[in-house]
ChimeraX commands (.cxc) that place a marker at each C-alpha (Angstrom):
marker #1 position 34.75,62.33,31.70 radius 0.5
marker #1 position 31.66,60.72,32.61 radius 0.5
marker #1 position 30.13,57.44,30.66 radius 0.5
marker #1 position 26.63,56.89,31.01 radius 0.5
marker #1 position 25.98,53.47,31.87 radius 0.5
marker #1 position 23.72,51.57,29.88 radius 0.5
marker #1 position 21.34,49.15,31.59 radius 0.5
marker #1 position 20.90,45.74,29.49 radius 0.5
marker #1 position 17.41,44.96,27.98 radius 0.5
marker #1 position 15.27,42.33,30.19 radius 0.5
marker #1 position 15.12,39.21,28.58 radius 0.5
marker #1 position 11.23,39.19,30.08 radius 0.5
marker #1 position 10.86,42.10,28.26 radius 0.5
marker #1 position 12.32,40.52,24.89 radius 0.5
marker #1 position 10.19,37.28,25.16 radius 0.5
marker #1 position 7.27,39.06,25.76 radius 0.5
marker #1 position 8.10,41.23,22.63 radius 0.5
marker #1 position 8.22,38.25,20.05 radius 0.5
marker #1 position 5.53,35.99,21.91 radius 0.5
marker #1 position 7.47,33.84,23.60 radius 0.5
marker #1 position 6.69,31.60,26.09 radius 0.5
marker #1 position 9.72,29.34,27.48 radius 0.5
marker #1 position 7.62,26.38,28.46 radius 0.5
marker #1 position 5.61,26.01,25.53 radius 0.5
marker #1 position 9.20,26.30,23.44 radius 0.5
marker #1 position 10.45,23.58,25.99 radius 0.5
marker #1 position 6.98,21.27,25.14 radius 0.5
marker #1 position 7.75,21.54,21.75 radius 0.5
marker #1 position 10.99,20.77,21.59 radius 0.5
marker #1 position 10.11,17.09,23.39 radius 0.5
marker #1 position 7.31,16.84,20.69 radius 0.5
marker #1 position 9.31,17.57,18.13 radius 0.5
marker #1 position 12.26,15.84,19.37 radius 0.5
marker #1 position 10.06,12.50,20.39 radius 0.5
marker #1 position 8.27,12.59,16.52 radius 0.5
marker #1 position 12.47,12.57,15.25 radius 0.5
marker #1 position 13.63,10.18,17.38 radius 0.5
marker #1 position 10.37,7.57,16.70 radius 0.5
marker #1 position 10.10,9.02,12.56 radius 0.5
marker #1 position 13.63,8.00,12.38 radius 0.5
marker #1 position 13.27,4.08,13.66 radius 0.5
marker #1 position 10.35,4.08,11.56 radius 0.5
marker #1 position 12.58,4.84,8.30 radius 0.5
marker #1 position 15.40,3.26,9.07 radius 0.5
marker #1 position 13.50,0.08,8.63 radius 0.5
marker #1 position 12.09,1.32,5.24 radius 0.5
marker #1 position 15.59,2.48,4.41 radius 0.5
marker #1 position 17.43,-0.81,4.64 radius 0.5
marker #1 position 14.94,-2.29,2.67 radius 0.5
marker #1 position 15.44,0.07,0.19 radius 0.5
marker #1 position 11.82,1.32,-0.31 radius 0.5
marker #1 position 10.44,4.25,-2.14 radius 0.5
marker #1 position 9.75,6.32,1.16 radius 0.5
marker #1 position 12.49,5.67,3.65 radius 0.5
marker #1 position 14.34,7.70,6.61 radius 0.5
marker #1 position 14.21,11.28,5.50 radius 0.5
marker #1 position 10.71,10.86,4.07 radius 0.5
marker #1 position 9.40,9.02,7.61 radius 0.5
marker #1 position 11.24,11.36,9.80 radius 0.5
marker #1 position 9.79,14.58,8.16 radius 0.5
marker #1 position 6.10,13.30,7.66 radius 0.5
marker #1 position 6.22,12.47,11.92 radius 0.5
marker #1 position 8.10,15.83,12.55 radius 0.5
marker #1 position 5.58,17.86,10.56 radius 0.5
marker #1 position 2.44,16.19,12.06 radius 0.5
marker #1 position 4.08,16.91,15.35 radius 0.5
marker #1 position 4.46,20.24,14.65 radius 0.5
marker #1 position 1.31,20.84,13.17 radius 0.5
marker #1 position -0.38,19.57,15.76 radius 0.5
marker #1 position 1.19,21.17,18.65 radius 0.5
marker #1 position 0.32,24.47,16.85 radius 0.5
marker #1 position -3.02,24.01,16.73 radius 0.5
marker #1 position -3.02,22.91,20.32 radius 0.5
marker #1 position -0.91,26.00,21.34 radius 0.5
marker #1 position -3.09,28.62,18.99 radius 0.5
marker #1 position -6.33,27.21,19.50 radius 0.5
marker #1 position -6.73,24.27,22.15 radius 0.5
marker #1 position -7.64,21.17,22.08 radius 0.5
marker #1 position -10.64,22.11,19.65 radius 0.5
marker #1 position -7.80,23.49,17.24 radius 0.5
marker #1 position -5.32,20.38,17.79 radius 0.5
marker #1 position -8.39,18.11,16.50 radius 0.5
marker #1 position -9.08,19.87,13.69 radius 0.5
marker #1 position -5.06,19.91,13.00 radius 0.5
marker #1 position -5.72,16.32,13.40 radius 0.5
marker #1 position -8.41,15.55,10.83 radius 0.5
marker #1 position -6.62,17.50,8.41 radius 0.5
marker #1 position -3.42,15.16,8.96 radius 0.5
marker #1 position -5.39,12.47,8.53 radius 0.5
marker #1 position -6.86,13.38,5.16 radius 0.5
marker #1 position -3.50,15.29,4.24 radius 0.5
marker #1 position -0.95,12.59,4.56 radius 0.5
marker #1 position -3.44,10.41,2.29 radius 0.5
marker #1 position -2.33,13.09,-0.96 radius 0.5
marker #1 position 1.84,12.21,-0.13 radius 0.5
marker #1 position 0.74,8.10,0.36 radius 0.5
marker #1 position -0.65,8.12,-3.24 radius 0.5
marker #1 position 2.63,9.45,-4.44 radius 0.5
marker #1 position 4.55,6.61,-3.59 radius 0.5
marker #1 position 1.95,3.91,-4.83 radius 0.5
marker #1 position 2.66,2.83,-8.38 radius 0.5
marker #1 position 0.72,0.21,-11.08 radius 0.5
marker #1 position 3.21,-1.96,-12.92 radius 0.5
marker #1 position 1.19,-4.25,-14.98 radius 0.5
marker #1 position -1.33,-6.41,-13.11 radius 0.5
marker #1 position 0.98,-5.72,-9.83 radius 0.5
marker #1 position 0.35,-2.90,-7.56 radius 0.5
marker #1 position 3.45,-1.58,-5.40 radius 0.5
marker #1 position 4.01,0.68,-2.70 radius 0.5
marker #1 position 0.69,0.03,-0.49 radius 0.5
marker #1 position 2.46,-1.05,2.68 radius 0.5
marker #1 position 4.82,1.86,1.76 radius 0.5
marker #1 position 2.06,4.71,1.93 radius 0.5
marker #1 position 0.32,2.72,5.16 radius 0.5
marker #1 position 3.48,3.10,6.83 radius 0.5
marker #1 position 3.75,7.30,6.13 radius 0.5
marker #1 position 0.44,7.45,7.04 radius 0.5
marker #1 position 1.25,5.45,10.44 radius 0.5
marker #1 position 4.19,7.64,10.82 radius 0.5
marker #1 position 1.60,10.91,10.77 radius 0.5
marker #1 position -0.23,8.83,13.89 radius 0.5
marker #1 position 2.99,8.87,15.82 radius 0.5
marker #1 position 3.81,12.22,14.58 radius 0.5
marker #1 position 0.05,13.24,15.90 radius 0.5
marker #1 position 0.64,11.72,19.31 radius 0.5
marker #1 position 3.73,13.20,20.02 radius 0.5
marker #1 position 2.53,16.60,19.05 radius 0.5
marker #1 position -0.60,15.92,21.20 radius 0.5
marker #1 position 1.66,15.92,24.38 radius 0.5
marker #1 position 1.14,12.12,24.49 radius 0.5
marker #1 position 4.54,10.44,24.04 radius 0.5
marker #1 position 3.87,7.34,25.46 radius 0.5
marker #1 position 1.26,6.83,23.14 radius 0.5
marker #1 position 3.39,7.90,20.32 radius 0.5
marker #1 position 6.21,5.04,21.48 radius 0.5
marker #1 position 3.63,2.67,21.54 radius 0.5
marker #1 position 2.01,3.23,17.91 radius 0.5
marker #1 position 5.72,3.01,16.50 radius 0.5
marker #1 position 6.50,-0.26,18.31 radius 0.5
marker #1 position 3.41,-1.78,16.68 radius 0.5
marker #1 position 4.05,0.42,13.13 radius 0.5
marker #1 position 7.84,-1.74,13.55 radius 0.5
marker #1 position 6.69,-4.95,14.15 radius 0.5
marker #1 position 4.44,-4.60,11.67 radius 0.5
marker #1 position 6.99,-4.48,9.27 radius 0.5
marker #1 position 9.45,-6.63,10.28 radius 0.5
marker #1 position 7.97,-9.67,12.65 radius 0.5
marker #1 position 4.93,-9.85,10.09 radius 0.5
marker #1 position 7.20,-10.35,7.19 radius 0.5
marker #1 position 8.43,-14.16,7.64 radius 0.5
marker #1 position 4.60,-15.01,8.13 radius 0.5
marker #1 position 3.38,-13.05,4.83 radius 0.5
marker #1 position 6.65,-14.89,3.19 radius 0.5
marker #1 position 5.77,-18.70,4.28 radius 0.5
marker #1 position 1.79,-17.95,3.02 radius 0.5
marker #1 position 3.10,-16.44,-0.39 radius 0.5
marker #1 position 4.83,-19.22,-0.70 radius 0.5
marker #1 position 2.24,-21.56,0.17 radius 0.5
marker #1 position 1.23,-23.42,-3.33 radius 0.5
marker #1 position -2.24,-22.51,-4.66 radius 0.5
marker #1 position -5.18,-24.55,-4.17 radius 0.5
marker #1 position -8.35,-24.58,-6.38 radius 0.5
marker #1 position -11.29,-23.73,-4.24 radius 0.5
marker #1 position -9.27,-22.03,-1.01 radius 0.5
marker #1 position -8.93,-18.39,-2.91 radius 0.5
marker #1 position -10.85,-16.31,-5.34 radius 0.5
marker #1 position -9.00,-16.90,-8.59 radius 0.5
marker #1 position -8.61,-16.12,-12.33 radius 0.5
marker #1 position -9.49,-19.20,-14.25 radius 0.5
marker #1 position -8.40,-19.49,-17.69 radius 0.5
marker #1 position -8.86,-21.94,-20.86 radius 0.5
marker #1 position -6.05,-22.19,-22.83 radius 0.5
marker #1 position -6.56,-23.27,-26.59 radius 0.5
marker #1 position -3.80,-23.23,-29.35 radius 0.5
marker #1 position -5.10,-23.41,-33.05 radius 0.5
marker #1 position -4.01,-22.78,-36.73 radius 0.5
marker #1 position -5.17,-19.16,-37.70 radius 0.5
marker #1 position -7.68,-19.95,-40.02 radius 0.5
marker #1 position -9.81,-22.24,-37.23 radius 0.5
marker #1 position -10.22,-19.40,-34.64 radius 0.5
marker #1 position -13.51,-18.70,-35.01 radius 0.5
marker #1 position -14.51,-22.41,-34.95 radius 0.5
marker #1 position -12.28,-22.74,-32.13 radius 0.5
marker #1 position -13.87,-19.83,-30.24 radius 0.5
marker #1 position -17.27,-21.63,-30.70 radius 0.5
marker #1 position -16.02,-24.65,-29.64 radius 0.5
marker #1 position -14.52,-23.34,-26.52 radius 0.5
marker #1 position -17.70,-21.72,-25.76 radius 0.5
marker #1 position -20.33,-24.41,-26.23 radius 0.5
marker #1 position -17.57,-26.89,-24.54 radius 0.5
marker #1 position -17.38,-24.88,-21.55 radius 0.5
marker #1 position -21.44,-23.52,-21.59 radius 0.5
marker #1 position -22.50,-27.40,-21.14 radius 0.5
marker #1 position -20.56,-27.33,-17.84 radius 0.5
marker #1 position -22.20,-24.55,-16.99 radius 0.5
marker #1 position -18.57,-22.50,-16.83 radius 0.5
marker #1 position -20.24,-19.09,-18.09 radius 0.5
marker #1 position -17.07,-17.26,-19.97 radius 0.5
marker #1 position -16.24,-13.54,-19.18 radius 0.5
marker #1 position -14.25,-13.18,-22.63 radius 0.5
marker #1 position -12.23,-14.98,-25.44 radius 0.5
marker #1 position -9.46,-13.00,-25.31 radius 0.5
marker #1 position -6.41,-13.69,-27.89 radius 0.5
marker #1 position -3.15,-14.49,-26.27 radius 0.5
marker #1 position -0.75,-14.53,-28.65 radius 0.5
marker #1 position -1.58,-13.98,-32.79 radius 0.5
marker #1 position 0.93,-15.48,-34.93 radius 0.5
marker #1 position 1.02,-16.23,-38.53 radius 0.5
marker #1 position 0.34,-19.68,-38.28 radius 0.5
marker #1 position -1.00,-20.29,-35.05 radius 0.5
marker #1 position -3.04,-18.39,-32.72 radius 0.5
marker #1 position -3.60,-18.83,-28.67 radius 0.5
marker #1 position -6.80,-17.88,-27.27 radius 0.5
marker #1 position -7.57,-17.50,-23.77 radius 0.5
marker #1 position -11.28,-18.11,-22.20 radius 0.5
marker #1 position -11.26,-16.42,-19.16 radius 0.5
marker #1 position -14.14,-18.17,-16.52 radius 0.5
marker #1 position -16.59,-15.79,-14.40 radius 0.5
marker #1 position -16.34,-18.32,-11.81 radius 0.5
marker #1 position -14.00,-17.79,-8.98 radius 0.5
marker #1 position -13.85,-21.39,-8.02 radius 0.5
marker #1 position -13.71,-24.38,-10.47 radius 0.5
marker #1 position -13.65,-28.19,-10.11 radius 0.5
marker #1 position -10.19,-29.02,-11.23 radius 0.5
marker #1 position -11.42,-31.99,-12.82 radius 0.5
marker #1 position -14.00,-30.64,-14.91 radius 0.5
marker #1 position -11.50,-28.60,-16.54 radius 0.5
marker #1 position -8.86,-31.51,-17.07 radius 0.5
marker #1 position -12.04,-33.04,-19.00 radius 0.5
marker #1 position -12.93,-29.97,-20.73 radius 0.5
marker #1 position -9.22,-28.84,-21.89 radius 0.5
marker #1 position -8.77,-32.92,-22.84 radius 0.5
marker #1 position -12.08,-33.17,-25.13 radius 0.5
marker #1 position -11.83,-30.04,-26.76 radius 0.5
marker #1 position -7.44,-31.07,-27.31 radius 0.5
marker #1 position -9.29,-33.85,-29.18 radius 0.5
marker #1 position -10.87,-31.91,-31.97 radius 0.5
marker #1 position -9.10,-31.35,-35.45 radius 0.5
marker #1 position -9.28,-28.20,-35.46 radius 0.5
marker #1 position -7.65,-27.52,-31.94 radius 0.5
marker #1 position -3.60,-28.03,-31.28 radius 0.5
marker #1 position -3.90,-27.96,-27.62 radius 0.5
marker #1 position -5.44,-27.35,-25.11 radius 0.5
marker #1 position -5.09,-26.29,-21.26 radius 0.5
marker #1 position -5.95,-24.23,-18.36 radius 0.5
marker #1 position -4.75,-22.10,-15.54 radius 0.5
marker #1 position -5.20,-20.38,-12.56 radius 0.5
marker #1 position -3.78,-17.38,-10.50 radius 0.5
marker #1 position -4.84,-15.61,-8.08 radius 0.5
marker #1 position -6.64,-12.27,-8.43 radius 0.5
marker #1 position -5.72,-8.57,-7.97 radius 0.5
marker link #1:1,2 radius 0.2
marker link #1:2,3 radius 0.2
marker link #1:3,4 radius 0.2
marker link #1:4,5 radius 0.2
marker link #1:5,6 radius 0.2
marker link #1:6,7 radius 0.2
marker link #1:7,8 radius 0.2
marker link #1:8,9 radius 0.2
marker link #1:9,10 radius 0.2
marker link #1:10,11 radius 0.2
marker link #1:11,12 radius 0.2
marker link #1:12,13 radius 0.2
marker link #1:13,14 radius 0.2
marker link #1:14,15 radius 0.2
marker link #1:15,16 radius 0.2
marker link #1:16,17 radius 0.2
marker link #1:17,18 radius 0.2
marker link #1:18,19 radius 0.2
marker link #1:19,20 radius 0.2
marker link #1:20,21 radius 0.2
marker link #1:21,22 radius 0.2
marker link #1:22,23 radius 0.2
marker link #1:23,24 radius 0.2
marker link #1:24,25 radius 0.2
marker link #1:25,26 radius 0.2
marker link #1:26,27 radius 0.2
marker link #1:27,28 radius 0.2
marker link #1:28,29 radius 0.2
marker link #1:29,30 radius 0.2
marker link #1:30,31 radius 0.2
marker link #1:31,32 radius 0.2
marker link #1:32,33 radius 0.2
marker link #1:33,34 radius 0.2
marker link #1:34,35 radius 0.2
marker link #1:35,36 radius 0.2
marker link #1:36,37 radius 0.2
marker link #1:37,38 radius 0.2
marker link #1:38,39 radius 0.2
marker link #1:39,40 radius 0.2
marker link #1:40,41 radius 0.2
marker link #1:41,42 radius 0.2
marker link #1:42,43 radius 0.2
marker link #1:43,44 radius 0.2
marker link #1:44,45 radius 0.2
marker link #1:45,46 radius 0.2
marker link #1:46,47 radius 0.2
marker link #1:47,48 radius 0.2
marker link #1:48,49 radius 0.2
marker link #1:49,50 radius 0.2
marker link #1:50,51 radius 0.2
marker link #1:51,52 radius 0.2
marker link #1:52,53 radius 0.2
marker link #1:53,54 radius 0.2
marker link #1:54,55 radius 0.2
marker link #1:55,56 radius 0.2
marker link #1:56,57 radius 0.2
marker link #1:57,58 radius 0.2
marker link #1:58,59 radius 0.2
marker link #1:59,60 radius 0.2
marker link #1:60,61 radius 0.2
marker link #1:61,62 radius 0.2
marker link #1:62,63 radius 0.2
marker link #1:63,64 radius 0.2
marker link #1:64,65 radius 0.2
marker link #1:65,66 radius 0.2
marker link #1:66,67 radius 0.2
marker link #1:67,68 radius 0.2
marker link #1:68,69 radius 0.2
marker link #1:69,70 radius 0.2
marker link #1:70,71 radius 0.2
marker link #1:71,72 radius 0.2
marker link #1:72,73 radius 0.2
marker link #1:73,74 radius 0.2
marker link #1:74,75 radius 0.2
marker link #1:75,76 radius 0.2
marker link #1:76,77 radius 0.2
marker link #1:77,78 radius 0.2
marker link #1:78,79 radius 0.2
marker link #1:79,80 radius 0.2
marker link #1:80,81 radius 0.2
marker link #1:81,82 radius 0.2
marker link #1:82,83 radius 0.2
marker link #1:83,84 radius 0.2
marker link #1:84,85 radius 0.2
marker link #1:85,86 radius 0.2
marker link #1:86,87 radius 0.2
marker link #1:87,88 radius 0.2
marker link #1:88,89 radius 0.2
marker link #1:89,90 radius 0.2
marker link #1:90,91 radius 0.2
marker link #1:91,92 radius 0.2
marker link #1:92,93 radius 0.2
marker link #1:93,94 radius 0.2
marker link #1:94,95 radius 0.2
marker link #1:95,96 radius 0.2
marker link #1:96,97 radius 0.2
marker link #1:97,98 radius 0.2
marker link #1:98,99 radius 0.2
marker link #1:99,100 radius 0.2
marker link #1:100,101 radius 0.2
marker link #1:101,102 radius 0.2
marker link #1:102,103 radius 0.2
marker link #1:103,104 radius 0.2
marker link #1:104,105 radius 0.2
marker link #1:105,106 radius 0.2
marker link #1:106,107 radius 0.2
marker link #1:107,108 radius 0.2
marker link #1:108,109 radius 0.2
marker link #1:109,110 radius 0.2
marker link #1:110,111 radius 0.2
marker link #1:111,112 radius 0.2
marker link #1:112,113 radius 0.2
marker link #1:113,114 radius 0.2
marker link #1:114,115 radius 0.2
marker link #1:115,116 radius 0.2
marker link #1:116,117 radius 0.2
marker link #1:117,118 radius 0.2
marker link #1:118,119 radius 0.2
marker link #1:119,120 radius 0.2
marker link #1:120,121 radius 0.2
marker link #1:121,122 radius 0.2
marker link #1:122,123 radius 0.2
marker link #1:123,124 radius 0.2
marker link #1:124,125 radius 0.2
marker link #1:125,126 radius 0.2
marker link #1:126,127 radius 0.2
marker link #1:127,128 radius 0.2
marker link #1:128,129 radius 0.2
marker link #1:129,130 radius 0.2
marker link #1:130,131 radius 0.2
marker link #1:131,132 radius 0.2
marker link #1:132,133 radius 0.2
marker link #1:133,134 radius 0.2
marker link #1:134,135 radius 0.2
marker link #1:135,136 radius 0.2
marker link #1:136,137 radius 0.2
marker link #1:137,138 radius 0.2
marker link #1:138,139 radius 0.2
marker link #1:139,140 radius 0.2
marker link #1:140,141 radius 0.2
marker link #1:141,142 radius 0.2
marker link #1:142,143 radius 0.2
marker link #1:143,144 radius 0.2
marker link #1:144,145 radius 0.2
marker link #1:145,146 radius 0.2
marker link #1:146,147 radius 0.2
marker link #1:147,148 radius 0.2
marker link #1:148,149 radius 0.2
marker link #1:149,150 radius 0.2
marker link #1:150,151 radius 0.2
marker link #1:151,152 radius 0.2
marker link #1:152,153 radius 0.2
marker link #1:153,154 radius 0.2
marker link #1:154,155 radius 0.2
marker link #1:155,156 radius 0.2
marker link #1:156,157 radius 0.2
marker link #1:157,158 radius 0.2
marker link #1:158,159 radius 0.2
marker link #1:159,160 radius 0.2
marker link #1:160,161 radius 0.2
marker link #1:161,162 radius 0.2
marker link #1:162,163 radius 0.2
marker link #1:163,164 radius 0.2
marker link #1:164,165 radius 0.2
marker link #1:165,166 radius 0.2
marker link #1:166,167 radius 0.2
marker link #1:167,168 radius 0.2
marker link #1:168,169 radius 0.2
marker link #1:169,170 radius 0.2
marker link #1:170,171 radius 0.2
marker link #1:171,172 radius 0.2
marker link #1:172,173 radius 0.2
marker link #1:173,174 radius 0.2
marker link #1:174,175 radius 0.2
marker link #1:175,176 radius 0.2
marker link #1:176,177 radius 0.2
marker link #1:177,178 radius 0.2
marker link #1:178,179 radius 0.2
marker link #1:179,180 radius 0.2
marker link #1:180,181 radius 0.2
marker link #1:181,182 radius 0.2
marker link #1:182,183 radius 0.2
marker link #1:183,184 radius 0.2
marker link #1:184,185 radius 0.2
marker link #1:185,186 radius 0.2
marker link #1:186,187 radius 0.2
marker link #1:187,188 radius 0.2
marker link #1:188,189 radius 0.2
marker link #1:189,190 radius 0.2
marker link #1:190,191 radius 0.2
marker link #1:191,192 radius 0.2
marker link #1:192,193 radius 0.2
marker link #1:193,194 radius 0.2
marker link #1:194,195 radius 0.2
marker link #1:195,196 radius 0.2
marker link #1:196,197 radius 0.2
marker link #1:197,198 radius 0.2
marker link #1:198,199 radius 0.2
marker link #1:199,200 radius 0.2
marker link #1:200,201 radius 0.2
marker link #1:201,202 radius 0.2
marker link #1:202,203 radius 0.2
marker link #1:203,204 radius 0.2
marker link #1:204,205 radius 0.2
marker link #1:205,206 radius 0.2
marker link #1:206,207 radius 0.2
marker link #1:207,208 radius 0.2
marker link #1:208,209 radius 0.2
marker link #1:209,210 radius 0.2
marker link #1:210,211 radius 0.2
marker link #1:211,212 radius 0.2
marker link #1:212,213 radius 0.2
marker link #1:213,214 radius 0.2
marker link #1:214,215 radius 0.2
marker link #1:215,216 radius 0.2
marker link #1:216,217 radius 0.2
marker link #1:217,218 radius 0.2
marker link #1:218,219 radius 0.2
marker link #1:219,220 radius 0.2
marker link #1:220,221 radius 0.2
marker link #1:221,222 radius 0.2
marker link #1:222,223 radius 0.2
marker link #1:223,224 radius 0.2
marker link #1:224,225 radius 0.2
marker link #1:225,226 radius 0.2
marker link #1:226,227 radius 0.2
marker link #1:227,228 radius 0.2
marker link #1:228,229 radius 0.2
marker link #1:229,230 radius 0.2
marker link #1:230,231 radius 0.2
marker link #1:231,232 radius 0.2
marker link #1:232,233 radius 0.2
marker link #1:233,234 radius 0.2
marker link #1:234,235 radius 0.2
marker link #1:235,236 radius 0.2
marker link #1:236,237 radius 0.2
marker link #1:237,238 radius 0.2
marker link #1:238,239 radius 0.2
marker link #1:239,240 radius 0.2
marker link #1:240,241 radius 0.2
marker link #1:241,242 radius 0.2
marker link #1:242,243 radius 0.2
marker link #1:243,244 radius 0.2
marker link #1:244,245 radius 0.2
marker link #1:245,246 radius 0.2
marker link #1:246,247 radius 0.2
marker link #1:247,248 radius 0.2
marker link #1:248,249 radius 0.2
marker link #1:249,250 radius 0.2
marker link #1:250,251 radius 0.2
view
C-alpha cells in the first residue's frame, strides 16, 4: 500500500502569508523589551514611595509609547513615527490629569503625572530605535526623583522670610459679634493709611459671642514691622479683642 508523502508548508511561505517580517519582529521585541526594562525602574521608585501611579502604571505607559511608536515607524516611516510622537505627547497629558488631585488649598500628584509623562519620552525613544537615548532620559527621570528629593526637603524646611517669597498676608482681628462692622472699618482705614490696599475681609470663624475676621493684603511683600504696629494699634481699640497677622506662602 502506498502513502503519499506530504511535503511540510515553507515557513517563508507562512510569514509571507500573515505579513511577517522576522527582523522587524526582532526590532520590536528590543523596543519593547528596552521600554519594560527602563518603565519598570521608573515605577519601582514611584512604587516604594507608595504614589498614585507606580510600577504597573509606569511600565505600561513606556511599553505602549514604545509600541506605538515603532508602529508608526514600521507602517509609515519616520513621517508616521513623528506623528505617533506628537500624539503621545498630547495623549499621555489626558492619563497625567487623572492622577492629579485638589485637596483644599494643596494640589497633589504633579510630580506624579510629570513622571508618566517622562516615562512616554523613554517609552518614545525606545520605540524610535534609539535605546541609548531612552537609558539616558530614565537615568535623569530617576535622579530626578530621588537625588532631588533631600534638596527640595532642606528648602521646605527652610523657615519663611518676609520679603524672599510671594506670600499671603493676613490681618487677624478677634471681636465681640455685635462690633464687626466697626471692626471691619477699623481694619480697613488702619491698614488704608499704610497704604496696605485689602483684597477682602473675609470672616474666619463666626461664633455667638465672638467673631474672627481675616483682612487678607494685595501685597505680596510687607514690612514686618508695619504690621506689628498695625495689629498692636488696632489690639488697642475697645471694640477689638485682638489682634494679629500672618503669612504663608502662596499656591
Amino acid at each position: 500500500m502506498h502513502v503519499a508523502s506530504q511535503t511540510l508548508p515553507d515557513p517563508a511561505s507562512i510569514a509571507a502569508l500573515f505579513d511577517v517580517d522576522l527582523v522587524g519582529l526582532i526590532t520590536s521585541l528590543i523596543c519593547l523589551s528596552t521600554a519594560f526594562v527602563l518603565g519598570t525602574l521608573i515605577g519601582l521608585e514611584r512604587q516604594w514611595r507608595q504614589r498614585t501611579a507606580g510600577l504597573r502604571t509606569n511600565v505600561l505607559v513606556a511599553v505602549g509609547a514604545a509600541a506605538f511608536t515603532d508602529l508608526g515607524l514600521r507602517v509609515a516611516g519616520v513621517d508616521g513615527g513623528v506623528r505617533v510622537i506628537s500624539y503621545v505627547v498630547s495623549g499621555i497629558g489626558f492619563l497625567g490629569a487623572g492622577v492629579i488631585m485638589k485637596e483644599g488649598t494643596q494640589v497633589r500628584g504633579l510630580n506624579t503625572a510629570a513622571t508618566l509623562w517622562a516615562s512616554a519620552a523613554v517609552g518614545s525613544f525606545a520605540g524610535a530605535r534609539k535605546p541609548a537615548e531612552a537609558v539616558l532620559v530614565a537615568v535623569f527621570v530617576l535622579a530626578g526623583n530621588t537625588l532631588l528629593r533631600p534638596l527640595v526637603d532642606a528648602v521646605n524646611r527652610r523657615p519663611l522670610t518676609p520679603g524672599e517669597t510671594e506670600a499671603l498676608y493676613r490681618v487677624h482681628v478677634v471681636c465681640a459679634a455685635e462690633n464687626v462692622a466697626t471692626a471691619r472699618d477699623l481694619v480697613f482705614e488702619e491698614l488704608d493709611m499704610h497704604h496696605y490696599p485689602i483684597r477682602e475681609i473675609e470672616t474666619l470663624t463666626d461664633g455667638d459671642t465672638q467673631v474672627e475676621l481675616g483682612a487678607i493684603l494685595v501685597p505680596t511683600t510687607a514690612n514686618p514691622a508695619d504690621l506689628d504696629a498695625i495689629t498692636a494699634h488696632i489690639g488697642r481699640h475697645a471694640a477689638i479683642t485682638s489682634a494679629t497677622w500672618t503669612v504663608s506662602t502662596t499656591h
